[in-house]
SEZALO-478643 format. One record per residue (C-alpha): residue number from 1; x, y, z. Coordinates in steps of 0.5 Angstrom, whole numbers, m for minus. Example, Ala and Ser with C-alpha at 12.3 -4.5 7.8 and 13.67 -1.06 7.14 Angstrom:
+-----+-------+-------+-------+
| seq |    xx |    yy |    zz |
+-----+-------+-------+-------+
|   1 |    25 |    m9 |    16 |
|   2 |    27 |    m2 |    14 |
+-----+-------+-------+-------+
//
This chain:
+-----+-------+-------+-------+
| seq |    xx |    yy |    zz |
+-----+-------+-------+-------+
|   1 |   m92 |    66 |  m163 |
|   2 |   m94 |    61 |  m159 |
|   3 |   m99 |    55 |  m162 |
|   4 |  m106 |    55 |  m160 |
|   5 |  m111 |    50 |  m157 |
|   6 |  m118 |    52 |  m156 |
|   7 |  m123 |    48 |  m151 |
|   8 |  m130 |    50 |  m151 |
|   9 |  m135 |    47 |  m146 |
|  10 |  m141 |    45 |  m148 |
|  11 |  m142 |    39 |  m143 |
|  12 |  m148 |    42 |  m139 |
|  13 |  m155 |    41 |  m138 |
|  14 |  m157 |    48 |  m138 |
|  15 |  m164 |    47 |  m133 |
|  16 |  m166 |    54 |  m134 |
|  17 |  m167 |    53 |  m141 |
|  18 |  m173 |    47 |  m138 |
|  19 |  m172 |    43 |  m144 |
|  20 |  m171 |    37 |  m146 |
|  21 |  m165 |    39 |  m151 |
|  22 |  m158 |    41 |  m150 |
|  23 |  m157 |    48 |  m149 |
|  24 |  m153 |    49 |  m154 |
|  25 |  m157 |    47 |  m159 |
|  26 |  m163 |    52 |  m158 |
|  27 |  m163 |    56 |  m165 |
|  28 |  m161 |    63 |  m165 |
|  29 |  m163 |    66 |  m172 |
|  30 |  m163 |    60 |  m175 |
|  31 |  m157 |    56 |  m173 |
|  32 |  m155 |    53 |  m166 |
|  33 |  m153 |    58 |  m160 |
|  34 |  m146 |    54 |  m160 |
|  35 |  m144 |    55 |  m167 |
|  36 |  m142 |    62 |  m167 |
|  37 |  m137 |    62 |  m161 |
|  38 |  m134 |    55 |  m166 |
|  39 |  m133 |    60 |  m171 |
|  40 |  m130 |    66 |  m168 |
|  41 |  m125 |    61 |  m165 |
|  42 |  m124 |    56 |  m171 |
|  43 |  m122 |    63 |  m175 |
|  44 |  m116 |    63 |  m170 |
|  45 |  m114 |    55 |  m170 |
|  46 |  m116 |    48 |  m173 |
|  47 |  m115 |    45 |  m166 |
|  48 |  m122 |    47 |  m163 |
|  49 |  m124 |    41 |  m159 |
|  50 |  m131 |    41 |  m156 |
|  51 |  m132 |    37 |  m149 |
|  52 |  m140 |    35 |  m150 |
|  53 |  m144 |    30 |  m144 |
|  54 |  m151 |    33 |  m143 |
|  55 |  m154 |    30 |  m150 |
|  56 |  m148 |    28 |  m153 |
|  57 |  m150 |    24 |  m158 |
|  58 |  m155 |    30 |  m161 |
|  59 |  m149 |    36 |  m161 |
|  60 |  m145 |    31 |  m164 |
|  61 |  m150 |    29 |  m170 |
|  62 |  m152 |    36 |  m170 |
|  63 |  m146 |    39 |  m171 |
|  64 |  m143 |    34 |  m175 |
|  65 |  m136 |    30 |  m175 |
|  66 |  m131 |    35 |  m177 |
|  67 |  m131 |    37 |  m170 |
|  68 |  m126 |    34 |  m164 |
|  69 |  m130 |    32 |  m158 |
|  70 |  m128 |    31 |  m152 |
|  71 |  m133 |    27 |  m147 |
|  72 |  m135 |    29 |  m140 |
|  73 |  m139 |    23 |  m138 |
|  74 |  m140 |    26 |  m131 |
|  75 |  m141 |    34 |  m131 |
|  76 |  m136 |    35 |  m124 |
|  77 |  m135 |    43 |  m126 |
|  78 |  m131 |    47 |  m131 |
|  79 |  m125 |    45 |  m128 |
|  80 |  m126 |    37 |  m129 |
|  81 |  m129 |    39 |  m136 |
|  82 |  m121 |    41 |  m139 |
|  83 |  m118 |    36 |  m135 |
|  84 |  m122 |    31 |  m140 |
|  85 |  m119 |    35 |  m145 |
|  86 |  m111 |    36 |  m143 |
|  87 |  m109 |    28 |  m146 |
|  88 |  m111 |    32 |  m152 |
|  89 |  m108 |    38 |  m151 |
|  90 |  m100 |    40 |  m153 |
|  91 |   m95 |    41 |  m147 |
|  92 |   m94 |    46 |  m148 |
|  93 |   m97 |    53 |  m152 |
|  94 |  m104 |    57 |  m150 |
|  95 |  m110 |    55 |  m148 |
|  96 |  m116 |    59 |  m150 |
|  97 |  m122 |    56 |  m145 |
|  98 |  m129 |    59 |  m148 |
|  99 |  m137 |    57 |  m146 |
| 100 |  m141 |    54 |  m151 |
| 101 |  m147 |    58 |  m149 |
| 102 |  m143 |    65 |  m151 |
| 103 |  m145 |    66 |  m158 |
| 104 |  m144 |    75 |  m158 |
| 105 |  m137 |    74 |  m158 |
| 106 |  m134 |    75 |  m164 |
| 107 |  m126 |    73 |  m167 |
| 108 |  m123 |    80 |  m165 |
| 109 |  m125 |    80 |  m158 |
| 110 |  m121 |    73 |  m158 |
| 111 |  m116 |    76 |  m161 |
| 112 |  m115 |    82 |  m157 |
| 113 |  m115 |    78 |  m151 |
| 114 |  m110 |    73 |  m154 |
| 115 |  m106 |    80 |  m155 |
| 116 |  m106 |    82 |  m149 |
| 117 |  m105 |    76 |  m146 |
| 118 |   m98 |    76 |  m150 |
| 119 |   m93 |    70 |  m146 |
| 120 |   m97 |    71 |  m139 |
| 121 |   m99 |    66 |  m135 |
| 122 |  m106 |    66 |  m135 |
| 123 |  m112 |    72 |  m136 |
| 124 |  m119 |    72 |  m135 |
| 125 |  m124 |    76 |  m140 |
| 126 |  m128 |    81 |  m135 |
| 127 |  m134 |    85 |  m136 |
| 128 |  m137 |    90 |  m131 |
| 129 |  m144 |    89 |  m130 |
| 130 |  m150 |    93 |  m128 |
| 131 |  m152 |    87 |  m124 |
| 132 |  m146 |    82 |  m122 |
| 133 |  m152 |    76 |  m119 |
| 134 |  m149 |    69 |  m120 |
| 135 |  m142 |    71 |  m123 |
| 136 |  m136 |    69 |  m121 |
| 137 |  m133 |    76 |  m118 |
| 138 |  m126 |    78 |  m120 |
| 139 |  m122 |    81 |  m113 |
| 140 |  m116 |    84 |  m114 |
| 141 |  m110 |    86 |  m111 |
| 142 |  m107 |    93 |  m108 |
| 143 |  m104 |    95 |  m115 |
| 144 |  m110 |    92 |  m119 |
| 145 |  m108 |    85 |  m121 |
| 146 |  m112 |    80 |  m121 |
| 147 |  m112 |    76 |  m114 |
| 148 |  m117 |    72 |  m115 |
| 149 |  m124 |    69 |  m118 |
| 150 |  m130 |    68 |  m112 |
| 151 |  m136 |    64 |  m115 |
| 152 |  m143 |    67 |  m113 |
| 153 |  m144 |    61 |  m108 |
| 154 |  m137 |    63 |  m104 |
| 155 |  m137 |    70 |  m104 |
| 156 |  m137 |    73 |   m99 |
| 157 |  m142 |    80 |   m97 |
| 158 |  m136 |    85 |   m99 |
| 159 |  m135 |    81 |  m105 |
| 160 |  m142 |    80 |  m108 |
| 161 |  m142 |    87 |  m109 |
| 162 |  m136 |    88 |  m114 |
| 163 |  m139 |    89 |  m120 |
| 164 |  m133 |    87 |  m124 |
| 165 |  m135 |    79 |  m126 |
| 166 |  m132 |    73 |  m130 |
| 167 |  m135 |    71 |  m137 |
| 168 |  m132 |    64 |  m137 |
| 169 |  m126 |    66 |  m142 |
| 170 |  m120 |    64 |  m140 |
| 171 |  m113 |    64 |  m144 |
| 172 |  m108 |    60 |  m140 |
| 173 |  m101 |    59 |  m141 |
| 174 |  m102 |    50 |  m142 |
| 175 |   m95 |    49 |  m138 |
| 176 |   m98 |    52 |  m132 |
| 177 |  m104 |    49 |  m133 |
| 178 |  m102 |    42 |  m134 |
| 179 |   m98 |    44 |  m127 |
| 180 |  m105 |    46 |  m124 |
| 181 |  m111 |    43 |  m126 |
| 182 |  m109 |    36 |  m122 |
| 183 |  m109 |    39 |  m116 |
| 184 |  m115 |    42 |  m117 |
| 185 |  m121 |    40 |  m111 |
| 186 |  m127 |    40 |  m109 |
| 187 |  m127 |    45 |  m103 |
| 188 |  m132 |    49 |  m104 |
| 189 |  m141 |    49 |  m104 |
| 190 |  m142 |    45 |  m110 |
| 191 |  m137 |    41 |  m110 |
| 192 |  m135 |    41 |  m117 |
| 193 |  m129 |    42 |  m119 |
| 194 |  m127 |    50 |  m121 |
| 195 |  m123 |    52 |  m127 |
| 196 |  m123 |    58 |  m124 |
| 197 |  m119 |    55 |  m117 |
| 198 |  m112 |    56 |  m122 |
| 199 |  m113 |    63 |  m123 |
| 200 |  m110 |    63 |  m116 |
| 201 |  m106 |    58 |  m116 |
| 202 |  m102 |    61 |  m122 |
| 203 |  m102 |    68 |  m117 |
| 204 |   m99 |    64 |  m112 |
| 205 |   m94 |    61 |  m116 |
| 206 |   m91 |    68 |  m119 |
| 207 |   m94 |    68 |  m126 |
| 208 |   m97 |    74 |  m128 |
| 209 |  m105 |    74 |  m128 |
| 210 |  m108 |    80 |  m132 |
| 211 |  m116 |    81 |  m134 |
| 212 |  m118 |    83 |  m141 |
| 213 |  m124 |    88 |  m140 |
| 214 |  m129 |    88 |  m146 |
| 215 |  m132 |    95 |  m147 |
| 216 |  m139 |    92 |  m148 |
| 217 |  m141 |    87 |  m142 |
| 218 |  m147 |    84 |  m147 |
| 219 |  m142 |    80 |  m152 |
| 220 |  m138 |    77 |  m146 |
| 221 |  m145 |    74 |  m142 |
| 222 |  m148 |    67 |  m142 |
| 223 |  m154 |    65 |  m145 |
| 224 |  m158 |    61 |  m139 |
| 225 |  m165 |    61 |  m139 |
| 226 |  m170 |    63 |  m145 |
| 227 |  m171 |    70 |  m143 |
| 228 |  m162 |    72 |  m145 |
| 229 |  m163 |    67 |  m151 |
| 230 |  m169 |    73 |  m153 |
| 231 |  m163 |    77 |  m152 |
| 232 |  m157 |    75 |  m155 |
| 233 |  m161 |    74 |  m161 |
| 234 |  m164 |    81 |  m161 |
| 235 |  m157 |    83 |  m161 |
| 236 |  m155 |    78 |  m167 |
| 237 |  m161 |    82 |  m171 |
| 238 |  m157 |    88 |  m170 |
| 239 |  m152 |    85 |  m173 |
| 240 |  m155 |    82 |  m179 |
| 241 |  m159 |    88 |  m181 |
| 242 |  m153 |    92 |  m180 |
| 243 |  m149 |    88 |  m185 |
| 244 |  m154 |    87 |  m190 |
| 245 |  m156 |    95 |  m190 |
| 246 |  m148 |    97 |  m191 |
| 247 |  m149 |    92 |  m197 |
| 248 |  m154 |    97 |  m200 |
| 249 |  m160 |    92 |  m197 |
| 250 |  m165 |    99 |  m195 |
| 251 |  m170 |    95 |  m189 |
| 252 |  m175 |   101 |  m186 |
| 253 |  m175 |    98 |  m179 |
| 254 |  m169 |    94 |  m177 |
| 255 |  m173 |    92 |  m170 |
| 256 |  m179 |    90 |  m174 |
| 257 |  m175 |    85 |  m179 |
| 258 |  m172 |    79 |  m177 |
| 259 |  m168 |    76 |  m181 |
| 260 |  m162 |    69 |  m180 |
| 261 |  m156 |    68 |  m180 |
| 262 |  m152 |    67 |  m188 |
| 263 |  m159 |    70 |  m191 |
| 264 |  m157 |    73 |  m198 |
| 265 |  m159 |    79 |  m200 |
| 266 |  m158 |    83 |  m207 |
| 267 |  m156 |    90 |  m206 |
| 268 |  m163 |    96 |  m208 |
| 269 |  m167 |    89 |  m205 |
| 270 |  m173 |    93 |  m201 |
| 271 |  m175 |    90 |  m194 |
| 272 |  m181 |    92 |  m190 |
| 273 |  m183 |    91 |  m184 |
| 274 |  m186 |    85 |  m180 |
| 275 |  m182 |    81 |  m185 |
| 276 |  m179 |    74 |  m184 |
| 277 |  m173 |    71 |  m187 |
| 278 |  m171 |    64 |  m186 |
| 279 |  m165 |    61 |  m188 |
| 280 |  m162 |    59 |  m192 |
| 281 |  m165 |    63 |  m197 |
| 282 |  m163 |    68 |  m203 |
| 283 |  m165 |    74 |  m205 |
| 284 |  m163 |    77 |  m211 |
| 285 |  m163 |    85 |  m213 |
| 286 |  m168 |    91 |  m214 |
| 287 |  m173 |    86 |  m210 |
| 288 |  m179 |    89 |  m205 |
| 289 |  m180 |    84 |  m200 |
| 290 |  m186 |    85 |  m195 |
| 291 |  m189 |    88 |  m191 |
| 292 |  m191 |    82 |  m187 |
| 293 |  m188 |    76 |  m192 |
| 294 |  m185 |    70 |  m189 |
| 295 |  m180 |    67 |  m192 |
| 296 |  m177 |    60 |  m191 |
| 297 |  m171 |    57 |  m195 |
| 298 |  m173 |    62 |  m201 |
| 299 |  m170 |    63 |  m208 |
| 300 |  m173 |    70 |  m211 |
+-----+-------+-------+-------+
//
């Protein structure tokens, strides 16, 4: 099996968010956005590496020294971002590329991908939305292989209208990558230097470029404005109630429960609804918690 590297981008502003604070630092049940994608890729491998710029310093105090950072002083595009990291990076060996502002993807759905993607040259983690509008948009060719990726701002009318889009992870083969990325150049609108440019030069090459689709198009998309931060913390609440009910924790309306992630509850415990627990909290067996109860760092 090839060794693993792993780059997580997590170098931007992130202007929708209109915040003075990192993007990826934004809490979602009760941690910040960027730690869930850290912990789905540190279960593969020890060699995650996280290129930081935008509020640098305040991402690394909040995450601590454990991590290896990269640093992008100038945000020139995803391209530029994992040229920053490839000093650090074996010569040889896979590459998983993810976005810091990705936090519903889950250790399996990299591992699928990394299965999929075998000894190829390159993939790319697709998903088919509902509305495509400011994705990058996977073209493909007469026998269903990847071509291409078009950013929104490239594409043309045709193109816009393909529903099938790019959601920022990539695995790439690091000899190919070290061979590509610095030919990379700025031809396009927002002169920035785009990762996704390799895709085809890696096509062009004779490589194999394969897509892996997620069945649930949710998990793969990007947190940009407050309005998907609700979102994916929605869908994390789905989680968290679901794992603590199959633990035997009975709590009478889910939608109306809101609990963080790593809060503790004992099997037989009661949660009625309008309930707030807050972590990092404890609570014991054969307890009934609510209705209406707000908890915050709590031992019962």
């Amino acid at each position: 099996m090839k060794q693993l590297s792993v780059v997580v981008l997590a170098a931007g502003e992130g202007k929708r968010m209109r915040s003075a604070h990192p993007k990826v630092l934004h809490p979602l049940c009760g941690r910040p956005m960027l730690s869930y994608i850290l912990d789905s890729a540190s279960a593969l491998t020890d060699q995650v590496f996280i290129v930081i710029g935008h509020g640098a310093p305040l991402v690394k105090e909040t995450l601590g020294p454990a991590w290896k950072y990269i640093l992008q002083e100038e945000q020139l595009g995803t391209g530029h971002a994992v040229s920053q990291a490839l000093p650090e990076l074996p010569d040889s060996g896979n590459l998983l590329v993810l976005c810091g502002d990705t936090p519903l993807l889950e250790t399996r759905h990299l591992q699928e991908m990394l299965n999929q993607h075998g000894t190829g040259g390159a993939t790319v983690m697709t998903a088919r939305v509902p509305d495509p509008y400011g994705y990058g948009r996977i073209i493909r060719d007469s026998r269903g292989q990847v071509e291409a990726i078009i950013e929104e701002s490239e594409a043309t009318g045709g193109q816009k209208a393909i529903n099938e889009i790019n959601t920022g992870a990539y695995c790439f083969d690091l000899q190919l990558l070290n061979r590509f990325l610095p030919k990379l150049g700025e031809n396009n609108v927002q002169q920035e230097y785009y990762l996704t440019d390799v895709i085809a030069m890696i096509k062009d090459h004779g490589q194999p470029v394969q897509a892996y689709q997620l069945s649930d198009y949710r998990v793969g998309l990007g947190v940009n404005d407050r309005c998907q931060l609700a979102e994916a913390a929605a869908i994390w609440r789905q989680r968290i109630n679901r794992e603590l009910m199959m633990k035997g924790v009975t709590i009478i309306d889910p939608e109306a429960t809101y609990i963080d992630f790593g809060v503790e509850v004992g099997p037989d415990t009661v949660i009625w609804p309008q309930t707030v627990i807050e972590g990092p909290s404890t609570i014991g067996s054969r307890c009934q918690i609510g209705p209406g109860t707000h908890l915050r760092q709590a031992i019962l």
